[in-house]
C-alpha positions as CSV (number, residue, x, y, z in Angstrom):
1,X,0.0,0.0,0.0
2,X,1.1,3.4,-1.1
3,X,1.7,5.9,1.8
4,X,0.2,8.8,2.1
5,X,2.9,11.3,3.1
6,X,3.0,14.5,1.7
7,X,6.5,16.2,0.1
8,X,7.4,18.4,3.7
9,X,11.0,19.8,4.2
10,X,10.3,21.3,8.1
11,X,8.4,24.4,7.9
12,X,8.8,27.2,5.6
13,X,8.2,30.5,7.5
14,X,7.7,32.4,4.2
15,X,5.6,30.1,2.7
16,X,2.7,31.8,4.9
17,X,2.9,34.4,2.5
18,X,2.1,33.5,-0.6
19,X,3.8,30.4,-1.1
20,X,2.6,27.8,1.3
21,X,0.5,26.6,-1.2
22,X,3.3,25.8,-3.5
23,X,4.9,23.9,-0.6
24,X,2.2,21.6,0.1
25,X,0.8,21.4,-3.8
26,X,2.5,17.9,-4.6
27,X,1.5,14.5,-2.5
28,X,4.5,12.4,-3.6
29,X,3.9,8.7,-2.6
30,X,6.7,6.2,-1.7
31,X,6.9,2.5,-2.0
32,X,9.2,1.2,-0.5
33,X,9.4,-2.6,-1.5
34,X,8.1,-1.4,-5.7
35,X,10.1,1.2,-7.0
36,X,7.6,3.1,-9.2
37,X,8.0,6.9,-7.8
38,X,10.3,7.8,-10.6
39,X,7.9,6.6,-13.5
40,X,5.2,8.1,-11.5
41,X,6.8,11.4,-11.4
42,X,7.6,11.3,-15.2
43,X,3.9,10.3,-16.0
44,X,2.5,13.2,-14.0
45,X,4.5,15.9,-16.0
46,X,2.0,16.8,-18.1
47,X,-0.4,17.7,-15.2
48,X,2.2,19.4,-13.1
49,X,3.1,22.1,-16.3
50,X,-1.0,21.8,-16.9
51,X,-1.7,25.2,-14.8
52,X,-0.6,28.2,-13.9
53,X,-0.8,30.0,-10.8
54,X,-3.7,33.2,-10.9
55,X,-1.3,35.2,-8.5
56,X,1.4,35.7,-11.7
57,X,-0.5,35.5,-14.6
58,X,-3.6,37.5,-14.8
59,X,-5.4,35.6,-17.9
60,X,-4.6,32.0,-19.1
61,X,-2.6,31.2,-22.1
62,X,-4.2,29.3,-24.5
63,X,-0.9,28.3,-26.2
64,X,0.9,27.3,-23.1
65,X,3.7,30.2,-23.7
66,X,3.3,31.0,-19.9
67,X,4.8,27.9,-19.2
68,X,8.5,26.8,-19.6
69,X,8.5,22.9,-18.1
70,X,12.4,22.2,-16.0
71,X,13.5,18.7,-16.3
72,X,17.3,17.4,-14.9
73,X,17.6,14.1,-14.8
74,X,20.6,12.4,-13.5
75,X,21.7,8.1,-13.5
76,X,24.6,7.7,-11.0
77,X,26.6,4.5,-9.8
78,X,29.4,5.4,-7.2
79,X,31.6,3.7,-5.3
80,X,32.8,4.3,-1.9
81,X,35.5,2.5,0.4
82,X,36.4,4.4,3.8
83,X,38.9,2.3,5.7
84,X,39.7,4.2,9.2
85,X,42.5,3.7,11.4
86,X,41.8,1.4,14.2
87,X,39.3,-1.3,14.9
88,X,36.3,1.1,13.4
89,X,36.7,-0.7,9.9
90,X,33.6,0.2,7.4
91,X,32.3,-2.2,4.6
92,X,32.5,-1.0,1.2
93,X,29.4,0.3,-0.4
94,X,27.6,0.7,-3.6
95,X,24.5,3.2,-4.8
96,X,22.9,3.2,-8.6
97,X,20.4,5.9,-7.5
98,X,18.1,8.0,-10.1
99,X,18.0,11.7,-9.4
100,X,15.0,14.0,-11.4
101,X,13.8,17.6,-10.4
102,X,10.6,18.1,-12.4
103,X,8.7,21.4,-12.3
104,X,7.7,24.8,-14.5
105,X,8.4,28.0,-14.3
106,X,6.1,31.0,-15.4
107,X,7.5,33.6,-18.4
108,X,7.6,38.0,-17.1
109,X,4.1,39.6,-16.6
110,X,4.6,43.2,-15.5
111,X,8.3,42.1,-14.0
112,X,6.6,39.3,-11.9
113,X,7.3,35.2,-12.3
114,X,7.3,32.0,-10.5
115,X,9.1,28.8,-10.4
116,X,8.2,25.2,-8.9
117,X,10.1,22.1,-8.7
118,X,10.1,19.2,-7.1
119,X,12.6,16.5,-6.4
120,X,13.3,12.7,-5.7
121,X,16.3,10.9,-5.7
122,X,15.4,7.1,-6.2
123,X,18.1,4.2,-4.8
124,X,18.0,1.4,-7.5
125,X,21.0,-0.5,-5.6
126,X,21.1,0.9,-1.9
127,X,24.1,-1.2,-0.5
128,X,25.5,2.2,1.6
129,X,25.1,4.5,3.9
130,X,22.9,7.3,3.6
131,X,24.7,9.7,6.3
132,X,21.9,10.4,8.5
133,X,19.7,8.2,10.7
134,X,16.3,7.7,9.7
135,X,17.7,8.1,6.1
136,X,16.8,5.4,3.7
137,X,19.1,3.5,3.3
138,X,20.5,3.4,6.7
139,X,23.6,1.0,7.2
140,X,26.2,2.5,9.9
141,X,28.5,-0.4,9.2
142,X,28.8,0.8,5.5
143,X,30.9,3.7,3.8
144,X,29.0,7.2,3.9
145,X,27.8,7.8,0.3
146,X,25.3,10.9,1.1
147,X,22.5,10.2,-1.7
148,X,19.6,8.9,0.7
149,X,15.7,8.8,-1.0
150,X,14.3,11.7,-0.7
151,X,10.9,12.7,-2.0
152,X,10.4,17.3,-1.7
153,X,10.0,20.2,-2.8
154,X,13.4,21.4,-3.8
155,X,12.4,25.4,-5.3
156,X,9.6,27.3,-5.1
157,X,9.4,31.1,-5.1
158,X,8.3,34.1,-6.7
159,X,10.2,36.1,-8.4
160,X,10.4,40.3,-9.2
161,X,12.8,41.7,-11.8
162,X,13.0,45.3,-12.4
163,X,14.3,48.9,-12.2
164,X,18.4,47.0,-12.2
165,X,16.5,44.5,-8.8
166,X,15.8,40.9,-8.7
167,X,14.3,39.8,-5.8
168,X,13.2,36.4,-4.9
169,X,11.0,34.9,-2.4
170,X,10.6,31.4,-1.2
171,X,12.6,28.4,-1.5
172,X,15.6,28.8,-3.7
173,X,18.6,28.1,-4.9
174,X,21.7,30.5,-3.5
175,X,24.9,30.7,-4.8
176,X,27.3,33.0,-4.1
177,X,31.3,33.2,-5.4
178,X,33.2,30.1,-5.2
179,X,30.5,28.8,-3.1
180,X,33.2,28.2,-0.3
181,X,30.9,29.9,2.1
182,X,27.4,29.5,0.5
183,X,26.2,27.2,-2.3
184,X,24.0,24.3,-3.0
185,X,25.9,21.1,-2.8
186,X,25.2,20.7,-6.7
187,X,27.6,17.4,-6.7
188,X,24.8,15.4,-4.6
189,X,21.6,14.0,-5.8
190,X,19.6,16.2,-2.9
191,X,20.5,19.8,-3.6
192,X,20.7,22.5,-0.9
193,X,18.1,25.0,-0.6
194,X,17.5,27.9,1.4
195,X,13.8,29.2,2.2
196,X,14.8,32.5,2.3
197,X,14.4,36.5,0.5
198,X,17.0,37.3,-1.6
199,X,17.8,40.5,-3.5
200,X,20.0,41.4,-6.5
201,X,21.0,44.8,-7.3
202,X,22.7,46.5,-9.8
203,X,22.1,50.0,-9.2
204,X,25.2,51.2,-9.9
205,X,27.4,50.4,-13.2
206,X,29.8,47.5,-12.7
207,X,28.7,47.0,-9.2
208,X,26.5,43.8,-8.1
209,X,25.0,43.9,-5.0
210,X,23.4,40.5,-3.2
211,X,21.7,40.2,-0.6
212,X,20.1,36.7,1.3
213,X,18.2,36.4,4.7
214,X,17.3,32.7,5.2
215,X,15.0,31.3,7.3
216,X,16.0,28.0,7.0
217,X,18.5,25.9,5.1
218,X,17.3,22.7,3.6
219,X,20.2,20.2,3.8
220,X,20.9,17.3,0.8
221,X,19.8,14.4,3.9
222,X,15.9,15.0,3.1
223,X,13.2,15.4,5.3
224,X,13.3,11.7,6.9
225,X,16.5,12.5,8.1
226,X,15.8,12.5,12.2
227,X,18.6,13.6,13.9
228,X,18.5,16.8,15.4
229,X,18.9,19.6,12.4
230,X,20.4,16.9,9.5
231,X,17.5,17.5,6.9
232,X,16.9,21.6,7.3
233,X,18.0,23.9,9.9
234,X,16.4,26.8,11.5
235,X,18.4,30.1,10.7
236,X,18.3,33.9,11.5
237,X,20.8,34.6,8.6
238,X,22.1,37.4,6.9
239,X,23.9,37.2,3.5
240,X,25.7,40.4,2.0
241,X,28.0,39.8,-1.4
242,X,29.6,42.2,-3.5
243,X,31.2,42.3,-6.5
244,X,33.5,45.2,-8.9
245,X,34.5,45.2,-12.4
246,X,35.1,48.6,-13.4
247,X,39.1,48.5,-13.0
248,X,40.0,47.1,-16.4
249,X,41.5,43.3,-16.0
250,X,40.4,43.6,-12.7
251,X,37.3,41.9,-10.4
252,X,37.2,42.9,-6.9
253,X,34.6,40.9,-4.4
254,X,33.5,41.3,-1.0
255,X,31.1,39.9,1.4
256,X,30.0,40.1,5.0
257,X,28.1,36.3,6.2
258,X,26.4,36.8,9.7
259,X,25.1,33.3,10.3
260,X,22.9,32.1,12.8
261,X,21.0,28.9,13.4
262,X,18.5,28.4,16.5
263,X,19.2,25.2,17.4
264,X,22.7,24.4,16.0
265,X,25.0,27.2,17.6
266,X,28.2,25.8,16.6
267,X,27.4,26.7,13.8
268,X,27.1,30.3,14.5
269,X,29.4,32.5,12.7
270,X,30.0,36.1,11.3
271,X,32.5,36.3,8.9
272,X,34.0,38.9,6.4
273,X,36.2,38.6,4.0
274,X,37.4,40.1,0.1
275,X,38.7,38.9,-3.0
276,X,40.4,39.9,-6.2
277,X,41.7,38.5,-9.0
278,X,43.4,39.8,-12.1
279,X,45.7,38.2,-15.4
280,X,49.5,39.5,-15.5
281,X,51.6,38.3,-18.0
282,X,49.0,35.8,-19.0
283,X,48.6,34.1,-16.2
284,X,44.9,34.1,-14.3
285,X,45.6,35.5,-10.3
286,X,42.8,34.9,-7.6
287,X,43.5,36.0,-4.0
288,X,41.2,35.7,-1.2
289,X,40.9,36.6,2.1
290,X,38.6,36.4,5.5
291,X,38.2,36.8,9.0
292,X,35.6,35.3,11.4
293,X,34.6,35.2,15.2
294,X,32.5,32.5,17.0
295,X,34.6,29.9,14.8
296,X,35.8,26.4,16.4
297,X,33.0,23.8,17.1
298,X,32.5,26.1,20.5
299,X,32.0,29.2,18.6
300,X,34.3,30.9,21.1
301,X,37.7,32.0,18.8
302,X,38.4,34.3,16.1
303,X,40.3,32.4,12.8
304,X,41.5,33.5,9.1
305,X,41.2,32.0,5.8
306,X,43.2,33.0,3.1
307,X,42.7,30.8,-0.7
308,X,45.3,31.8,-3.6
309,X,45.6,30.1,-7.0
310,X,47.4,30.8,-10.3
311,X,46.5,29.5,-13.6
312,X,48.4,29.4,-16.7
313,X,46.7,27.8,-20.4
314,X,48.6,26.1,-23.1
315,X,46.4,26.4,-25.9
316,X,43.9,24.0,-24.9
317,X,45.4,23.0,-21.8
318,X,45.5,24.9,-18.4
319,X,47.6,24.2,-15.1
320,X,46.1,26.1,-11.3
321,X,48.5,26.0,-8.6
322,X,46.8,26.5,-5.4
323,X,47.2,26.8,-1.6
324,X,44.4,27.3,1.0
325,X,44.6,27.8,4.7
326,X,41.7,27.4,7.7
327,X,43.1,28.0,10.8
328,X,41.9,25.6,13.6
329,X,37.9,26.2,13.9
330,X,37.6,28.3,11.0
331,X,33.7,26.8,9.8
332,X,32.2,26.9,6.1
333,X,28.5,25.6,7.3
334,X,26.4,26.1,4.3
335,X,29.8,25.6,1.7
336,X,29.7,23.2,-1.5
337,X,32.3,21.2,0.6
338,X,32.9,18.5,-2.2
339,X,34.5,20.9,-4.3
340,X,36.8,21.9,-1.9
341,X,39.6,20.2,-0.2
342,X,39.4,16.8,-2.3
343,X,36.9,15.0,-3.7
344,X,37.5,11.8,-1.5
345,X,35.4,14.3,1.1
346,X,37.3,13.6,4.0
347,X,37.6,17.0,5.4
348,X,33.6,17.6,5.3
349,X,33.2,17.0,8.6
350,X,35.5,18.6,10.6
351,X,35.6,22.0,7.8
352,X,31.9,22.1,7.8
353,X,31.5,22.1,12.1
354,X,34.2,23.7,12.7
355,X,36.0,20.8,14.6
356,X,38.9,20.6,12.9
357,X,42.8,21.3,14.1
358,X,43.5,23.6,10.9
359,X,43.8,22.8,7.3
360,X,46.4,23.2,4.6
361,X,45.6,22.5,0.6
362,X,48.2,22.3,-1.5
363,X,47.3,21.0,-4.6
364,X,48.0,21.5,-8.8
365,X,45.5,20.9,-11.0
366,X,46.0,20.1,-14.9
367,X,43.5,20.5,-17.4
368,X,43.5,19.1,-21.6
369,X,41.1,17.9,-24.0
370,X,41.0,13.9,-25.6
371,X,39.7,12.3,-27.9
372,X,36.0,12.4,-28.8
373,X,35.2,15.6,-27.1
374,X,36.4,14.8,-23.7
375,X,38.2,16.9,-21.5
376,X,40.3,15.1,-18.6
377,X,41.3,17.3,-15.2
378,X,43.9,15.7,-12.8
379,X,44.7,17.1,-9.4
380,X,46.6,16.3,-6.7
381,X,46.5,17.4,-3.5
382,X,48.7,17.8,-0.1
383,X,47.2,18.3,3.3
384,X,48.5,19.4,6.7
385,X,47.7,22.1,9.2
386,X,47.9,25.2,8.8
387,X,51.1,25.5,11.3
388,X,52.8,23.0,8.9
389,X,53.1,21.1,12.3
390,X,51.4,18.1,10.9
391,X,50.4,15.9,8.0
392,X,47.3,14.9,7.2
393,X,48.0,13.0,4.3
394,X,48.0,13.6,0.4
395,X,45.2,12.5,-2.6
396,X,44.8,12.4,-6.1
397,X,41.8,13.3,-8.0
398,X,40.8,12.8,-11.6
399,X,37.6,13.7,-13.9
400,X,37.0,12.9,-17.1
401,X,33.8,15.2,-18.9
402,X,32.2,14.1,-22.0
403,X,29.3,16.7,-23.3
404,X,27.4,15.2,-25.9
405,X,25.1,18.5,-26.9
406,X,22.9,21.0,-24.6
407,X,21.0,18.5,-22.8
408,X,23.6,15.0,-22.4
409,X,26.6,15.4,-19.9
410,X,28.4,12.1,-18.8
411,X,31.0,12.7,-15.9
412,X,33.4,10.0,-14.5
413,X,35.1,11.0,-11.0
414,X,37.8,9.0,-9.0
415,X,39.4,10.0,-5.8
416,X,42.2,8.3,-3.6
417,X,43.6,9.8,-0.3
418,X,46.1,8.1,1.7
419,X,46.0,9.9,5.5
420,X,49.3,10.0,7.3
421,X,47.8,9.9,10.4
422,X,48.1,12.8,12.4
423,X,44.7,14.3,14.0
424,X,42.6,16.5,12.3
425,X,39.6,16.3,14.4
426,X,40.3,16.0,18.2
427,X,43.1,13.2,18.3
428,X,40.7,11.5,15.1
429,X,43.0,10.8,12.0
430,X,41.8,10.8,8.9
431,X,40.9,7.4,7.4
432,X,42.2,6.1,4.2
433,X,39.1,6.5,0.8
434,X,38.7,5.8,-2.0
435,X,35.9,7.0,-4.2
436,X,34.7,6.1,-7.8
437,X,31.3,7.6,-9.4
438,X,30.3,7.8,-13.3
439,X,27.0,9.4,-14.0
440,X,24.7,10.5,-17.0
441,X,23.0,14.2,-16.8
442,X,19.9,15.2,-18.7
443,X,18.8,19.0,-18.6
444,X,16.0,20.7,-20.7
């Protein structure tokens, strides 16, 4: 028998204006022993992009112009082996999960749109671990491979755009930089979301002006997650991002992140911090740097963070050398972590909580087309803390992209870190991982 919950990511304080509809709109229904909810989903398209909501558009369109149907569709298999020091040994694990976000959004009237989409990320082979208890599937003795079922709303806001303003309200997707301080976690089949307001400016010529408050941060572990503030968090959040291109050759970026979350206040933060980059002599500069209070997983110490790469193309080929420091506590909560630090994601943890006993990336990164289209990235990586007082062990990374046109991406991914034992969390080491994933994207 079919249950009967309804797609429900916490509560949604905004959606009490004008939205709460959208949130509750789409009973999603799970089976757990017949997996049908993907083919369901795909079937009930057509009635989804059927309508269009009275609030934005003040007379139907006969045509269907009004509508523009979103569909991203993603097959993954990955591999995951975490082996950690000690008698704490994992099984290896396995997911073939089925990822879709299926929605509409509304074309301008009088500057005003929508957008709604939902999401569900179906395991096909669910030998792993999901990350978070009450997660499906749940299997603690297994390697973490973060991609549990999950069955939500993933956007759903309206949208102004005028007079040099965009402003957004509702569920949403927020990205901001390098997303090493805010971003949506686009590598897992659960995106991050953020029930916020959000506001774009640019008043001013070659000045952009962002700013976010979020009232609550939906996290990729889904609403069955039921440990305390794993699938969405409470927040009294303020986001402020800037960016400057008038200097010729020249982008200059800023942004102040005052972060607070009701009931998770080690995650509590304000941080500020600028950035620049510029090309000399044909090679690509980026410097950043910031400064935050309430880091560590007490909130109680200040800490820096400074990133700096160079990159220099060949033709078709490009090489980045990179270094970037955290000093002990220094916390990225609502960062794209998997694109930082290696993609073996062993460092998630402690950089995300602010746990960890400092961080040093050193790491080069080489870039070149193949054959048939392809274009092949290999990086590797060396790790210690940021007093160069201890190692934490070294890994190489590879990805191979193949584009076929505007809608088919494949991607293949491997990562390998070797720790050298030293702590990085408490007197925790790091545990040996490997990590394999290859994946087909579909986006119209």
């Amino acid at each position: 028998m079919l249950s009967k919950r309804l797609i429900h990511r916490g509560s949604p304080r905004f959606y009490r204006i004008g939205l709460r509809c959208a949130h509750d709109l789409v009973p999603i229904q799970k089976n757990h022993s017949m997996k049908f909810t993907p083919l369901f989903l795909l079937a009930s398209t057509p009635l989804l992009l059927a309508g269009t909501p009275d609030s934005v558009i003040s007379e139907p369109a006969a045509s269907g112009d009004w509508i523009k149907p979103l569909i991203d569709l993603r097959a993954r298999y990955e591999f995951a082996d975490i082996d950690p020091a000690g008698p704490a040994s994992l099984d290896e694990s396995s997911a073939f999960s089925i990822r879709g976000r299926l929605g509409f959004e509304t074309t301008d009237w009088n500057g005003f749109s929508a957008l709604l989409e939902g999401e569900f990320s179906q395991a096909l082979v669910d030998d792993y671990h999901g990350g978070a208890l009450g997660a499906d599937p749940f299997n603690p003795t297994q390697s973490v491979i973060a991609d549990p079922e999950t069955y939500e709303l993933n956007q759903g806001y309206i949208q102004y755009s005028g007079h040099d303003t965009v402003v957004k309200l509702g569920r949403q997707r927020i990205v901001y930089d390098k997303a090493a301080f805010v971003g949506n976690v686009i590598w897992r089949q659960n995106e991050q979301t953020y029930d916020a307001i959000s506001v774009t400016g640019k008043w001013v010529d070659d000045l952009t002006v962002n700013y976010a408050y979020l009232a609550q941060v939906n996290r990729i572990f889904g609403s069955e997650a039921i440990a305390p503030n794993v699938g969405y968090v409470d927040s009294n959040s303020h986001l402020f991002n800037f960016s400057y291109t008038g200097f010729s050759d020249v982008k200059l970026g800023g942004y102040a992140y005052l972060m607070k979350f009701d009931d998770k206040p080690n995650w509590d933060n304000n941080t500020f911090g600028i950035s620049a980059s510029k090309s000399i002599a044909d090679i690509e500069f980026y410097g950043e740097l910031a400064w935050q209070d309430n880091a560590g997983f007490a909130a109680n110490s200040d800490a820096f963070y400074i990133h700096a790469t160079a990159t220099k193309e060949f033709g078709k080929q490009s090489i980045t050398a990179g270094i970037e420091s955290l000093d002990a506590g220094f916390k990225t909560p609502l960062a794209t972590l998997h694109a930082f630090n290696g993609f073996a994601d062993v460092f998630v943890a402690g950089r995300g909580e602010g746990s960890h006993n400092g961080l040093l990336d050193a790491y080069v990164s080489h870039s070149m087309p193949l054959f048939w289209g392809m274009k092949w990235t290999n990086t590797i990586h060396a790790y210690g803390d940021n007093e160069l007082s201890a190692g934490y062990g070294w890994e190489l990374d590879s990805v191979l992209v193949k584009k076929f046109d505007e809608h088919f991406t494949a991607i293949a991914k491997g990562a390998y870190f070797v720790s050298e034992g030293d702590n990085f969390v408490g007197l925790a080491a790091l545990p040996d991982a490997t990590r394999f994933s290859i994946e087909l994207n579909y986006k119209f």
